[in-house]
N, C-alpha and C positions, 0 to 999 in steps of 0.2 A: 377677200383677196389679200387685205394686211394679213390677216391670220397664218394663210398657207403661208407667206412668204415671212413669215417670223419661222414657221416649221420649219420652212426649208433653209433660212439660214441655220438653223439649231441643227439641223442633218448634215449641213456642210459643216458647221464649223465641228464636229462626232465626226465625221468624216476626213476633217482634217488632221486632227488628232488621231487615228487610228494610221493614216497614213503617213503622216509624220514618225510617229513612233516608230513604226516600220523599216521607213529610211534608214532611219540610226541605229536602229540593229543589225540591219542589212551591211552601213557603212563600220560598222564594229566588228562583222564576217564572224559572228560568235565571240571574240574578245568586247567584254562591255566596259572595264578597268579602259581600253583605250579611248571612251568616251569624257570628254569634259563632265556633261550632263547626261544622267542619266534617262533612256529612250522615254519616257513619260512626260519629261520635263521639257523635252524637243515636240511632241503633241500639248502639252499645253500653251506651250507659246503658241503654236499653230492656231488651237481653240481662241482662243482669248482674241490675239488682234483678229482672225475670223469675223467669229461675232461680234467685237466691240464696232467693228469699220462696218459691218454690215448693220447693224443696228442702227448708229448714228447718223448716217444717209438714211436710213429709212426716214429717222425720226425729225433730221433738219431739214432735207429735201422735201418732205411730205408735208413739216409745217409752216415750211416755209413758202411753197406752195400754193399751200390755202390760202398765208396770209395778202402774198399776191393776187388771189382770185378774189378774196374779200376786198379789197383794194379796187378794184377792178370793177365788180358789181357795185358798190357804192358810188363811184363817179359814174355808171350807167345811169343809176339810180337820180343822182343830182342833175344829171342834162335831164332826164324827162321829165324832173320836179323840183326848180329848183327853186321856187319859193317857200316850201316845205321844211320844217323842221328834220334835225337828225332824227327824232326818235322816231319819226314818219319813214324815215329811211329804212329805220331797223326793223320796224314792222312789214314794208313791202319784203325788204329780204328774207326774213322769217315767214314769210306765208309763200314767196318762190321757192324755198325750199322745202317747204312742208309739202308742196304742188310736184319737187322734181322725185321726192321719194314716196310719191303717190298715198301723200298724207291728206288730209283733210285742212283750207287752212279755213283763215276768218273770209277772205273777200277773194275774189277773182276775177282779172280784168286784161287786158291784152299786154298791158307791161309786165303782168306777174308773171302770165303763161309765156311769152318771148324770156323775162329770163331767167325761168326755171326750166328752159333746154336748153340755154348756155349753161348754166349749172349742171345740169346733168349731166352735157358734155365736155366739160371742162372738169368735174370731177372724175369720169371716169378716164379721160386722159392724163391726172393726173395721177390716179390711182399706176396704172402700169407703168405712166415710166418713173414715178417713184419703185415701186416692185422690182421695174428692170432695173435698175442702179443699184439698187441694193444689193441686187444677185450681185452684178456682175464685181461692185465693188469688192463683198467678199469672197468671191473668186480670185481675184485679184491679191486679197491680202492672204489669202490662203497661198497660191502660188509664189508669191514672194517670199513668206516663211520657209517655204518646202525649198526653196531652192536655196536657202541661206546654210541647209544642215548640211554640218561635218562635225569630224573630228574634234575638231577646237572651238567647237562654237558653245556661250555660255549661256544655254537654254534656261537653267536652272536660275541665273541672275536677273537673265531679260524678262522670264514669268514674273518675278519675284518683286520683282520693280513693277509693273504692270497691275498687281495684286495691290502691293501698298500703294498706288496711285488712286486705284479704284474706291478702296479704303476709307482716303484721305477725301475722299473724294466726296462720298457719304457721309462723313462726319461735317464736311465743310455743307451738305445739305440740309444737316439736321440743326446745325450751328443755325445759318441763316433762317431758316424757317421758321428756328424759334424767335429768332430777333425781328424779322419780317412781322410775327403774330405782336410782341410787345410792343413794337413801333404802332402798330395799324390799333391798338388799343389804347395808345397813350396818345394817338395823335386824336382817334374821333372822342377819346373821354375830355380833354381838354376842346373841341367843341363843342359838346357838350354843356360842358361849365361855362363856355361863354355866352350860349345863349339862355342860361339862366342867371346872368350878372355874379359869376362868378364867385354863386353863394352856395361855397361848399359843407359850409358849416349844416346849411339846413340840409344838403342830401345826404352828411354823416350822422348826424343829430334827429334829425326831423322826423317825425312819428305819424304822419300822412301821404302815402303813396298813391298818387291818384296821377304820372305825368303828363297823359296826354289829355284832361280834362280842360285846359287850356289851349290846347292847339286851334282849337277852331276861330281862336281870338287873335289867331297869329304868330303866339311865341307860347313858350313851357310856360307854366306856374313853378316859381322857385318855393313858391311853399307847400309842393304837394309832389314835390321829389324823395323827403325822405324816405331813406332806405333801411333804416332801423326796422321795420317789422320785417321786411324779406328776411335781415340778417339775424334776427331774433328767431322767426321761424325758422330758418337753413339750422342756425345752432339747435337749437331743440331738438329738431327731430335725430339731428346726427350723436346729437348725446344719447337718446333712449336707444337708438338702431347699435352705437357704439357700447352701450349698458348691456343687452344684446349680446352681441355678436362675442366683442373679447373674451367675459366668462367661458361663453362656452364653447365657441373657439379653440382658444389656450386649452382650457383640462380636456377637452375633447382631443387635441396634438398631445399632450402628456402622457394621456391613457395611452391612444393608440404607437408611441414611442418607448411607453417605457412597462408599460402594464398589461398590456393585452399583449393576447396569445398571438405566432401567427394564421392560425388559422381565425382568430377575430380580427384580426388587422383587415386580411384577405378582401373578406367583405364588407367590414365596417368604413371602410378608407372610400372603395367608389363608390358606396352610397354616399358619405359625405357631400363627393366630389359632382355629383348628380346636381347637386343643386347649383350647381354653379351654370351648368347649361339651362336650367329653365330662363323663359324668355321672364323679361321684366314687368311685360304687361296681365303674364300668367299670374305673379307676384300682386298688381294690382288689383285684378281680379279678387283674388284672396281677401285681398285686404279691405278691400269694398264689402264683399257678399258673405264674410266669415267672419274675419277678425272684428270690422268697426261695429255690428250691430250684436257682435257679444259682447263687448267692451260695453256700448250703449244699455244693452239688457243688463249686464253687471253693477253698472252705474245706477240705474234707476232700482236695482233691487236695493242697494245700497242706501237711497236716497241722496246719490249726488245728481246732478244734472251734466249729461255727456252730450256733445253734437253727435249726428249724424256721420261725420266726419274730423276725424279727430288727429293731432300731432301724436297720440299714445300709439290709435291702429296702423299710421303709417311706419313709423317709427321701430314699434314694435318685428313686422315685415320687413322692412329692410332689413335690419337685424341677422333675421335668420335668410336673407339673402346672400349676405358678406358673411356667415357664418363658416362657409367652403375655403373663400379665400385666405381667411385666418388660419383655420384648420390649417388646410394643405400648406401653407407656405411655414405656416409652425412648426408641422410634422418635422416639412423637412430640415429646417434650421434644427431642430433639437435632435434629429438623427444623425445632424452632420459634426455635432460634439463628441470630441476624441474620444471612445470606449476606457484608454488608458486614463482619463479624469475618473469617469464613475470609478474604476478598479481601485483606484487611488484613496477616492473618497471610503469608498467600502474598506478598503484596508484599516482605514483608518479606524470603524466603527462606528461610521454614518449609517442611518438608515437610508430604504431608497427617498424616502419623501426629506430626510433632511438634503438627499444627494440632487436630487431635480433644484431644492429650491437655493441652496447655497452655491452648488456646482455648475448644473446643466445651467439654470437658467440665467445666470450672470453671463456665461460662455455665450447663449444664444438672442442676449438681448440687442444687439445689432437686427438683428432678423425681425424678430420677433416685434420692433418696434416698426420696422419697415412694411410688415405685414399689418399693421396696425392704420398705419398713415396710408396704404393701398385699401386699405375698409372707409378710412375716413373721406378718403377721394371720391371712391363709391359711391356715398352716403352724401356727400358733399351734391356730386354731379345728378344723380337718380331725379329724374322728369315721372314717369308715369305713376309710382307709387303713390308719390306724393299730389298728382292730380287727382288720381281717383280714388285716394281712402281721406286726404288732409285738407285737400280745399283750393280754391284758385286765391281767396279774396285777402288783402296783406292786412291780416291782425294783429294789434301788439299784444302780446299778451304768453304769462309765461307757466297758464295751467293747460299741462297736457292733453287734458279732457275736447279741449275748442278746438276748432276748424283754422287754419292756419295755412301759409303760404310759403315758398321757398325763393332763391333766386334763380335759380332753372326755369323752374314755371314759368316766373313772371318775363323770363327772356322770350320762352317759347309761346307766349301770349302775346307779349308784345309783334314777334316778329312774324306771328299769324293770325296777325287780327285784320281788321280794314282796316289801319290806316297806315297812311303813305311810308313805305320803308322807308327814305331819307329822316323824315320824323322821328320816326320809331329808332331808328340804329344810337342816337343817343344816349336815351336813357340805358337801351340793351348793353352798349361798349363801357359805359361807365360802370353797370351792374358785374360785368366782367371782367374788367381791370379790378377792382376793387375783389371781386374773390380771388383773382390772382395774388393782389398782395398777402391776403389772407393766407391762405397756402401755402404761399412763400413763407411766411412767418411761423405757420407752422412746421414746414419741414424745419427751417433753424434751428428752433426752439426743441424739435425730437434730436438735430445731431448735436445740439450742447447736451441734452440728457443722455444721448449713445455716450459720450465722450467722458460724460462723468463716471459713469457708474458700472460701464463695459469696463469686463477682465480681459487679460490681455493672459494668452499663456503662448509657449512655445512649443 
């Protein structure tokens, strides 16, 4: 039912707009110059406050709604049990509703079945006259718009402003969201630290990661927080995947920018780009049943001693996972360097290979380092690779051959193991925070090197 009436606001408000427009050519009688705004500009106003007024009752009315009937159902809840914990509460309501949508729940007993048909009829009376308000709303804003056009009316301003509200609107959500995530990581990483006596030295320093081996005693072990092997691992493998990827990456965008034909471009480019949509766990696969026990085989013809599982086979695979994204985004940084430099440089009695490496690629190293730090993100963030060819277990150790651990993993272990989330979320927000600084520091640290050593032309 939301669905249809998203549709059918989007037909009214295509609707409104078509007839808006209309009017005003109509009110123009074939002269359009007597128009303030021109007739498209009169339908998008129309559109705009349409759907935004009709949206927004959907969207307030509807959860607002809920939160009433949530409201509603938990004080039922508490007269029938009222010596019962809330979390008792939230289980009865989760199995009344898993009851009113004809789900399966845990338990079932006459309070659940009485108020999972007040739920069902209470949601589906909320359903329509949320739906009807919304129609009718934007009907309404529709009708208001259409009667506002004439001659002098500044369609073209009032869209215009509407657009940059909208805008402003998004940026102010993406602002917050991000400060929302910092906060909520600096607030649980600093709980964190206090319930391990606020011994941060040993979780920067400390070369034993073991945090929840102490839980069952009551509180963390502050000597078995350190996070040095995660971050020893994390580094490692993002260096060999980054060994990887950039070489051949980069001369792989050079070739296919400055060297190749196009009909080798043609084809050489989406195959590159191919590997960007394979799935990650296809990649682990690989890297399991291909890559580690050739590595392993190579090793022991060798006479070195290799794991089973190793930072080189994972490493190695990511690599040529983030190989696409270098490529493609080289490509096109280095295509998008002005023709008149090469022509220039060539007048001069450059070759092409002195003209890429003196010309193009100073012009393109904003880019090019940005595609760089979007591979190291990759490489950074990457969960399955590294479960299933590197290892779960936090080793310190800096020969590529051994079994080694990440801090992805160790969050996604953490945060799916048994034991009790509120536990668990500590160590995880601190491993989090703490690659966020990381990150942070190094994007700086790539725009002081953009800033150094990027050409600047006109």
């Amino acid at each position: 039912m939301l669905l249809f009436t998203f549709i059918a606001i989007a037909l009214l408000a295509l609707g409104g707009y078509m007839l808006s427009r209309g009017r005003a050519i109509a009110l123009a009688d074939g002269r359009l110059a007597r128009l303030h705004s021109r007739p498209s500009y009169h339908g998008l106003y129309s559109l705009l406050w349409t759907a935004l007024v009709g949206i927004a009752v959907l969207l307030i009315v509807g959860e607002g709604w809920l939160f009433l009937n949530q409201q509603l159902f938990y004080g039922m809840i508490a007269d029938a049990l009222p010596d019962e914990p809330f979390i008792a509460h939230q289980l009865v309501l989760s199995d009344a509703r898993a009851i009113a949508a004809g789900q399966v729940a845990s338990t079932t007993d006459a309070l659940r079945t009485e108020l999972a048909d007040t739920i069902a009829s209470m949601e589906s009376l909320r359903i329509w006259v949320t739906c009807g308000l919304a129609l009718l709303s934007a009907g309404a804003a529709w009708f208001l718009t259409y009667s506002r056009i004439s001659l002098e009316w500044r369609a073209r301003n009032r869209s215009e402003q509407i657009i940059q509200v909208i805008l402003a609107v998004c940026a102010v959500i993406a602002i917050l969201t991000t400060i929302g995530i910092v906060l909520s990581l600096i607030s649980e990483t600093l709980n964190f630290f206090s319930k391990i006596g606020w011994r941060v030295d040993m979780y920067l320093f400390g070369t034993t990661w073991s945090p929840l081996s102490g839980v069952s005693a009551g509180a963390l072990d502050p000597e078995k927080v350190g996070a040095v092997p995660l971050f020893a691992g994390t580094f490692m493998i993002t260096i060999i995947a980054m060994l990887v990827a950039v070489p051949v990456g980069l001369f792989a965008a050079i070739y296919l920018s400055d060297f190749a034909s196009k009909r080798t471009r043609s084809w050489a480019k989406p195959m590159l780009e191919v590997l960007a949509g394979v799935p990650t766990v296809v990649y682990g696969f690989f890297a399991a049943i291909t890559v580690a026990p050739a590595i392993r085989d190579a090793g022991t013809f060798l006479g070195l001693n290799v794991d089973s599982s190793s930072a080189l086979a994972a490493g190695t695979v990511m690599g040529i996972m983030i190989i696409p994204f270098i490529s493609s985004l080289s490509d096109d940084v280095i295509n998008s360097v002005p023709q008149s430099l090469r022509d220039g440089s060539y007048g001069l009695g450059a070759t092409k290979a002195e003209t890429i490496r003196q010309v193009v690629l100073p012009a393109a190293l904003p880019g090019i380092v940005s595609a760089i730090l979007l591979g190291i993100s990759r490489a950074v963030g990457e969960t399955m690779i590294v479960v299933m060819a590197a290892g779960q277990g936090a080793n310190l150790t800096w020969n590529p051959l051994e079994a080694v651990t990440t801090v992805t993993v160790q969050i996604v272990m953490l945060y799916t193991g048994d034991t009790d989330l509120e536990t668990a979320s500590g160590p995880v927000f601190a491993l989090g925070f703490t690659l966020f600084c990381v990150t942070l520091l190094l994007n700086v640290v790539a725009l002081r090197i953009v800033r150094r050593y990027r050409e600047m032309y006109d």
